[in-house]
N, C-alpha and C positions, 0 to 999 in steps of 0.2 A: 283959908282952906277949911271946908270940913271936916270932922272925920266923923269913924264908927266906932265903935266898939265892939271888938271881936277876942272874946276868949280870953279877957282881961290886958289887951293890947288895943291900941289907938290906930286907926289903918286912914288915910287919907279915902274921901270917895270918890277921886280920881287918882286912878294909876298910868303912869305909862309903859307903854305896850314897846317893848324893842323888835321891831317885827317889820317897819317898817321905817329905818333910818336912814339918813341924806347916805346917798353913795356917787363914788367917781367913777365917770364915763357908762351910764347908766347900767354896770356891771353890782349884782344886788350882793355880791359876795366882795367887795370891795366899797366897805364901810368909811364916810368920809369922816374922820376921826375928829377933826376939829369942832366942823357944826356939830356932829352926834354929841362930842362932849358938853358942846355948848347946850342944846338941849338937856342933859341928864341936870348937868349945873341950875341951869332955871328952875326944873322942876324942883330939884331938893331947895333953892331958895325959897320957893313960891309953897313949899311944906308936902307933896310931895311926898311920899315916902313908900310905896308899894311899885315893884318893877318887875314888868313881865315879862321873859324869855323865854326860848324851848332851843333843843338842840340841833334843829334844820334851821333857823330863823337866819339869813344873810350869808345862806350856803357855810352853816356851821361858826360862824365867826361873832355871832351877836352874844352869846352869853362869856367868850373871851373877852370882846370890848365892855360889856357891862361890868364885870369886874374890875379890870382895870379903872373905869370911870368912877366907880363907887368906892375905889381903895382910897381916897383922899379922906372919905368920911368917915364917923363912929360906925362900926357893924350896928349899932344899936340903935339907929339914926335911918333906920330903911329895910325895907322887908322884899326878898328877891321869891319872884316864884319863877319856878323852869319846870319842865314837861320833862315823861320818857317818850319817846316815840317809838313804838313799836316794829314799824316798817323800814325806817333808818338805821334801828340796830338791834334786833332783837334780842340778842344777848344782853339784858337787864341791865346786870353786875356791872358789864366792863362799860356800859354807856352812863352808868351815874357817877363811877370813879372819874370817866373822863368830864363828867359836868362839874366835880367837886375840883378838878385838878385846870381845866378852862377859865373857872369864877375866879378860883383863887382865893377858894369858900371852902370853912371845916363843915357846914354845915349848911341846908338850905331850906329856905322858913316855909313856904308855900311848896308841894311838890306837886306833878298832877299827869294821869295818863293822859295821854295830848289825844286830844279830838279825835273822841270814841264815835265810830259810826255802827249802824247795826250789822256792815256785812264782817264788823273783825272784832265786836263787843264780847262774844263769847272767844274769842282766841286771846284775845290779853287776859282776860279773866282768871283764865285755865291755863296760862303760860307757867306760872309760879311768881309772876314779879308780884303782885298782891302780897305775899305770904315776906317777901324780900324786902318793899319797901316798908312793910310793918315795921319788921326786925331794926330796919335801919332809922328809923322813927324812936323806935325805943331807946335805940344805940344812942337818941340827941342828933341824927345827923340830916336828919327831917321831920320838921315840927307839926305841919298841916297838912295830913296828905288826901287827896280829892281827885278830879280828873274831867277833864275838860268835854264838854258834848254837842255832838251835832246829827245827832240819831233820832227816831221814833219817839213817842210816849211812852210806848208800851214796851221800849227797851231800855228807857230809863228807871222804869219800875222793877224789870231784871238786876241793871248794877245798880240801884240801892241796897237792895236784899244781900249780895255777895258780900257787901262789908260795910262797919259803922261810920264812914265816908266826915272827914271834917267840914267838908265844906264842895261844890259843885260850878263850874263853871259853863253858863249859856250864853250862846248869842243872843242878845237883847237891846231891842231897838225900835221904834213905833213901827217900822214898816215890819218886822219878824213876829212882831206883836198881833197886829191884825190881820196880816195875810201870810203867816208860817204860823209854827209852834208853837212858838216864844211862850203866849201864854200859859198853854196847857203844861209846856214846861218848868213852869215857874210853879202854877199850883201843885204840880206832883211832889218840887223840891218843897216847895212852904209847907204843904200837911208832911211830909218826914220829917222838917224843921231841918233840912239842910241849910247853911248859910250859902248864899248866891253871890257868886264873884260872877260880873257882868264885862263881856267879850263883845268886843264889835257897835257900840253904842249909837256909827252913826254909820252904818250896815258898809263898813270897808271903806266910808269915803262917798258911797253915790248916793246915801242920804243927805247930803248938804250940796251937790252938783248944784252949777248956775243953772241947768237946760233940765232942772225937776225931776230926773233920776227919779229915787224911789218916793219921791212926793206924789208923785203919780197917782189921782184916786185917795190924796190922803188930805184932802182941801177940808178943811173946817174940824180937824181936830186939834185945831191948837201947839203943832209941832211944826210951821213952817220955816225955823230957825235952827240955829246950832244951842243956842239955848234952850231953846222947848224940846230938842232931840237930846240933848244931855239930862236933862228934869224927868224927859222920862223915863230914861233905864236907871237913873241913879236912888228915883221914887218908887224902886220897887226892891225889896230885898223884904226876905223872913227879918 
């Protein structure tokens, strides 16, 4: 495994995403507990050590089972991030008690407003969790706090301004690359010198499709694999 170095910690450059685990009777709120664990296990074998969760993820039950899963190992052995979602529960306060009381965590290493879009970037902003999940930062109870994006340029350049953000998270992946954002999001974050946590690597899954999905128009750039799609989002970070 690789890793990076962030902030005088070791961060693996592939994370896994709990967003998207084997479930029974193709019911997504009904997490099949065995293969998931087996999964979490591989990746902490395999070095591993960055886990990403939010609190809609598996109709609420994904950052329950990630705890649980990770309770066998050292807290200091793995780095968990989880989201506030704004629309799920607005009231801040009682939605990060219940993510601390779910993990099964005093404390949660990566925090991050889950997938800011332009039509509700200025309402979380202006809500008061900003000023909240500081406090709770100070408190030790959230060590990196940042916020996930899927909005404009020119509204990313709004919430950097709002606060001195640890770190940012974009979708990034050859096909968002050249025919979305991607880019222009990545330079806005790199001259702030945010660090980039990379979301979506092989655009949901329909960038590696047998029948060419987002390959589509992307012939001779050198990404027609799951490796050359991995090398690209992973070759870009400030």
């Amino acid at each position: 495994m690789q890793y990076k170095e962030y902030k005088g910690i070791r961060l693996s450059r592939l994370g896994m995403g709990v967003m998207r685990l084997p479930v029974e009777d193709q019911d997504d709120s009904r997490i099949d507990h065995r293969a998931a664990k087996a999964m979490i296990d591989r990746c902490m074998e395999s070095g591993i050590n960055y886990y990403d969760t939010a609190f809609i993820y598996h109709g609420g039950k994904s950052e329950g089972f990630l705890g649980r899963a990770l309770a066998e190992y050292p807290r200091d052995s793995y780095y968990v991030a989880d989201k506030f979602n704004l629309q799920a529960e607005p009231d801040y306060q009682k939605q990060f008690a219940r993510q601390l009381k779910r993990l099964q965590m005093e404390s949660i290493d990566f925090y991050l407003l889950h997938g800011i879009q332009d039509s509700f970037a200025d309402t979380i902003l202006e809500c008061g969790c900003v000023d909240y999940f500081d406090g709770m930062k100070k408190q030790g109870k959230i060590k990196y706090l940042g916020f996930s994006f899927h909005g404009s340029p020119e509204k990313l350049v709004n919430i950097l301004n709002a606060y001195p953000w640890d770190f940012a998270q974009i979708q990034l992946n050859y096909y968002d690359w050249y025919f979305g954002d991607a880019k222009r999001l990545y330079e806005i974050l790199e001259e702030a010198k945010i660090p980039v946590m990379v979301m979506e690597p092989v655009h949901g899954g329909t960038a590696c499709k047998s029948d060419g999905g987002c390959r589509k128009g992307t012939e001779g750039r050198g990404t027609g694999c799951i490796p050359g799609i991995l090398c690209h989002a992973v070759g870009h970070e400030p």
